[in-house]
N, C-alpha and C positions, 0 to 999 in steps of 0.2 A: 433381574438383569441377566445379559445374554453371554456365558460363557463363548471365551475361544480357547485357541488351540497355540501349544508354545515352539517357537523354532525348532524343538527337539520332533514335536511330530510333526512338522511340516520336510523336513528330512528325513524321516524315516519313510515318510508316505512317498513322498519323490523317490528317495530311492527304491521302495517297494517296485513301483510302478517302472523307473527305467532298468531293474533288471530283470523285468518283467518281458520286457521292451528287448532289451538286449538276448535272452533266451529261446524268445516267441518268433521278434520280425516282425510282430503286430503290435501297433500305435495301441497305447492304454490310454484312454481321455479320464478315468478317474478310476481312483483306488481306496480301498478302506484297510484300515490298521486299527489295532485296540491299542488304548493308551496304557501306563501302568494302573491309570484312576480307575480302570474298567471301563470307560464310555468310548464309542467309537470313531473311531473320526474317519467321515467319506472326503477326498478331496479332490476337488477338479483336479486336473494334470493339464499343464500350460508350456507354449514352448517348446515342442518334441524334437530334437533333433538324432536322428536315428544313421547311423554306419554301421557296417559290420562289427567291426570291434569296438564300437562307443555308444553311449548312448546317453542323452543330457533332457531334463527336462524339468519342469520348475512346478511349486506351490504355491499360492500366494497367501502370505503373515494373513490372518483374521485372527483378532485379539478381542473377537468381543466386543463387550461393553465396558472394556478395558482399555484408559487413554496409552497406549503404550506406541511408543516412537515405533516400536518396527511393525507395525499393524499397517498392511497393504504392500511390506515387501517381498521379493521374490525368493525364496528358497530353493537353488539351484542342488541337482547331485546330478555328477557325471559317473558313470559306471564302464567297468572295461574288466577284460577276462588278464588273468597276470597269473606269470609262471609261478608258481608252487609246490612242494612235492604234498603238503597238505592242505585239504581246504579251509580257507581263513577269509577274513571279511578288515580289510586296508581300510583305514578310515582317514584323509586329508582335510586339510582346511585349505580351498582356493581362494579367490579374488572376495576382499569383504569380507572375509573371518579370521577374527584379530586370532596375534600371535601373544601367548602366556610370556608376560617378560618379568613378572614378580611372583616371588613363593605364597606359598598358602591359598592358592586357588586350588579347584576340583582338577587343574589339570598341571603336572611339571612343566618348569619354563624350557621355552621352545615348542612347545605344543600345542596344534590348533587349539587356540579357546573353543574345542566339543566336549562338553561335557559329559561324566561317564554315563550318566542314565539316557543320554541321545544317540551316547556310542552303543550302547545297549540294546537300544530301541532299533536304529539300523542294522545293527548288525543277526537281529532276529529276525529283518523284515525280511532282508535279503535271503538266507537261510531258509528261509520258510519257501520261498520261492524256486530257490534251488535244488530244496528239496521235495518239490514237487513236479519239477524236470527232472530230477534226478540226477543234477548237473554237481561234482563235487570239483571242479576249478576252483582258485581261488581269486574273490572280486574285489575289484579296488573302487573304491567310492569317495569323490572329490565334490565335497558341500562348499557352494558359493556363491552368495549374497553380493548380487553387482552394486547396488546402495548400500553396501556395508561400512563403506568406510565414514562416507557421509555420515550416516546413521549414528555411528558410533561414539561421532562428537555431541550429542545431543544425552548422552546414557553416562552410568558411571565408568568407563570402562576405562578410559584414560589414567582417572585416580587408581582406579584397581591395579593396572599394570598389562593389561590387555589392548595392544597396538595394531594399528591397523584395518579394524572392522569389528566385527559386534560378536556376542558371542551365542553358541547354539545351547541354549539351555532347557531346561524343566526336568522336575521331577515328576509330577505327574501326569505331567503332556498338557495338562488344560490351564489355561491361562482363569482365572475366578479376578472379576472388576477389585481394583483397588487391592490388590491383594496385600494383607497385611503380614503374610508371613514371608512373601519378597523384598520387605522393608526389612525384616527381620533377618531374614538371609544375606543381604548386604549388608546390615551393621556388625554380623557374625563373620562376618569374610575378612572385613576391615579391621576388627580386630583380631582375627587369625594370623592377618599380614603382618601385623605389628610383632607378634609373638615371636613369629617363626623369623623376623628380622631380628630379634636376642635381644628382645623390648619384655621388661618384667613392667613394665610401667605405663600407662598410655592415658593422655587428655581427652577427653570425650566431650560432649557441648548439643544440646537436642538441634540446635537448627543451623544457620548460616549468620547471626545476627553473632554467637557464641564464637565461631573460626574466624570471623572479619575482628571481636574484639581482643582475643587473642593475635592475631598478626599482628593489629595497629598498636595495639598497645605493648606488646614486647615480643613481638616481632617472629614471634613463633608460625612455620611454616603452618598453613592451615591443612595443606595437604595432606599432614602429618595425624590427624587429631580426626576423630569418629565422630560420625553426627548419627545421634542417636534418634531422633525425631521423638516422639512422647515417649517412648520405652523407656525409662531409666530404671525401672526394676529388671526386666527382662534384659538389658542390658550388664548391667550390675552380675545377675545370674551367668551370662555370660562369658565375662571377666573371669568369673570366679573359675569356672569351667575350664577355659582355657589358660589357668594357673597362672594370672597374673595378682601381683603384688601390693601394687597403688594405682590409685584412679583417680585422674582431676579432671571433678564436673566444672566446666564454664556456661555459666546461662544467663539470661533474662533472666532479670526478678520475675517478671511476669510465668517463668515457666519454672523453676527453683524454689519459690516461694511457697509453691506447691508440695513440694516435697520434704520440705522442712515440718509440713503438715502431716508428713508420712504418705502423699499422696504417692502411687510409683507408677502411673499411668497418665500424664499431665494434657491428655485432649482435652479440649472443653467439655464434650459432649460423655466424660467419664466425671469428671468431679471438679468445681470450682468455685472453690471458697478461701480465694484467694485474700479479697479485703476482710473476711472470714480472722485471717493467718495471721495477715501484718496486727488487728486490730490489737486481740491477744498478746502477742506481743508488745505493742505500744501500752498495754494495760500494765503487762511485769513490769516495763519502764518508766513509768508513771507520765504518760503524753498528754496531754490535757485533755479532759472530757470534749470540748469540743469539736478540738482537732481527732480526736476518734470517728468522733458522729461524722464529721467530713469523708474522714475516709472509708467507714462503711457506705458511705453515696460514693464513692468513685468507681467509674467506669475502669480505670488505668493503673494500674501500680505505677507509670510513671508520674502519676497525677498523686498519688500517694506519698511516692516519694521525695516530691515537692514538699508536700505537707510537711513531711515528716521533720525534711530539711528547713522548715522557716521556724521549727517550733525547736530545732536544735537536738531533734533526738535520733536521726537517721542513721548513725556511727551506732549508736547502742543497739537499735532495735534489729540491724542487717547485720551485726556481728552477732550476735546471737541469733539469727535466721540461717549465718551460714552455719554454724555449732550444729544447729538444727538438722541442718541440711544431710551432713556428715554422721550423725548422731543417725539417721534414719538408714541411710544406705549402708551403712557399717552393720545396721540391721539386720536389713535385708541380707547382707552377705554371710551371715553368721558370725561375724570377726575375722572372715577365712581373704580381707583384705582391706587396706587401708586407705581414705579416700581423703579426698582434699575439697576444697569447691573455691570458685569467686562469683559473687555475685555482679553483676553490672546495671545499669540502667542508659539508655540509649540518650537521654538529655542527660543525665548525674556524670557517667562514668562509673567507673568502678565504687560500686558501692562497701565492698567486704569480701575478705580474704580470710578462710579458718589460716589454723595458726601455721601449717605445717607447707600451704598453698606459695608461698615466696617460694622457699626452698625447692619445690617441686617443678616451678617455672625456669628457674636457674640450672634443672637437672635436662629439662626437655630444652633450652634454648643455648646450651652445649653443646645439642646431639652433633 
């Protein structure tokens, strides 16, 4: 699969190239920059507009073989000479680059969402440049994303606290398809915010199935609450990191079940032995052989716990899945925090609550 390149070096390239533009007097139609990954990136230059004291010109998002919302958008830097008695490199956020309006992001509130490895990255490009005119002024560089704001309703950035437009990110510079340590970086952010809002405590839940039954059922903003997507170990890790206290998992059977198994990675395509989990269980409980045999044929844990429910053992075997649940991740944390869970099922409802889970939903539906 075909790597791209992330908004952080598509402005650094742009701005490479317009104060290139602005030193010279001569149009740049492409320019290369090394990323931090080592690999280079050549990049058209689109858009020139050139004056004496300004000079603007754009790159356009290539994300690969990466489904990513800002793939094909413009990455504006406007560059301009500014009074200084030292030379220094100004870095703005214009039109389409959200403004930091919540803590525990890469940048303080009030501040272009440019993150510090893009401020980095520009500000070496430019340097490099000037110091090869030999020009020590100091340059102002204004990053703007005219579909940003669009854009940004399509991302997380809203929830995050990032208003306005999208944000200039990456560490590495190159965007890799599906990246799974950007999933991870966003569930680390989310609960970073939590933290640094004087939260020892935080609801977590792998998907959207988990926040909708949290809201509807007691009413708990979802907004509030982390979605971990399969990570509940590396999540958990996390937590721990970031010196938080208690943790309540909300999930699907279907994805929780798993974990009661000790599983801490709940894709399909890592481990599922799900009817595996429930059966075992339904054996401690003494379920009847038959209704076993069924459920080792079920495609569904909600089809499972149908079963479970006509034979009257569904309370026994999900409350001890959630014990389980608790019992696993408490694990994984080394006892370095306290965890709670509920299980649900999307035709049952709530199937099971460890013991400590009421109380913890009454501390989050306070806040």
């Amino acid at each position: 699969m075909r790597n791209g390149f992330t908004t952080g070096s598509c402005a650094a390239a742009a701005s490479k190239a317009a104060v290139y533009m602005l030193l010279t007097g001569k149009e740049k139609k492409s320019i290369t920059i090394d990323t931090p990954k080592g690999i280079s990136y050549n990049a058209e230059i689109l858009d020139i507009k050139m004056s004496e004291k300004e000079v603007s010109c754009a790159v356009k998002k290539d994300s690969g073989d990466d489904p990513d919302v800002t793939n094909g958008a413009l990455i504006y830097s406007t560059v301009s000479f500014m009074d200084g008695a030292e030379q220094s490199v100004i870095i703005e956020g214009g039109k389409g680059v959200g403004k930091v309006t919540k803590p525990g992001l890469d940048r303080p509130v009030g501040d272009a969402a440019i993150n510090t490895v893009p401020r980095q990255m520009i500000e070496k490009e430019v340097l490099d440049v000037c110091d090869l005119f030999d020009i020590k002024e100091s340059i102002k560089v204004v990053i703007s994303v005219p579909e940003g704001e669009e854009i940004a309703k399509k991302t997380f950035n809203p929830k995050l606290g990032i208003e306005g437009g999208i944000s200039i990110i990456g560490t590495s510079g190159i965007v890799e398809p599906m990246s799974t340590q950007a999933i991870l970086d966003t569930i680390k952010i989310e609960l970073k915010q939590r933290k640094e809002l004087g939260f020892d405590y935080v609801a977590v839940s792998p998907g959207n199935y988990g926040l909708d039954f949290m809201r509807d059922t007691y009413g708990y903003d979802l907004d509030k609450s982390v979605k971990c997507s399969n990570f509940i170990g590396l999540t958990v890790d996390m937590a721990v990191e970031l010196g938080f206290k208690d943790v309540l998992f909300v999930g699907h059977i279907g994805k929780l079940i798993k974990v009661a198994g000790g599983i801490m990675n709940t894709h399909s395509k890592e481990a599922d032995c799900r009817m595996e989990i429930i059966t075992a269980l339904g054996i401690k409980h003494k379920v009847p052989v038959e209704t076993l045999e069924k459920i080792l044929d079920c495609v569904t844990t909600e089809e499972a716990g149908k079963l479970l429910k006509e034979c009257g053992k569904c309370d026994e075997v999900f409350e001890d899945a959630a014990k389980k649940v608790c019992a696993n991740l408490e694990r994984r944390a080394q006892g370095k925090i306290k965890t709670e869970c509920v299980l649900f099922s999307k035709e049952l409802g709530e199937l099971a609550k460890s013991d400590g889970a009421a109380d913890f939903i009454k501390r989050l539906t306070s806040e």
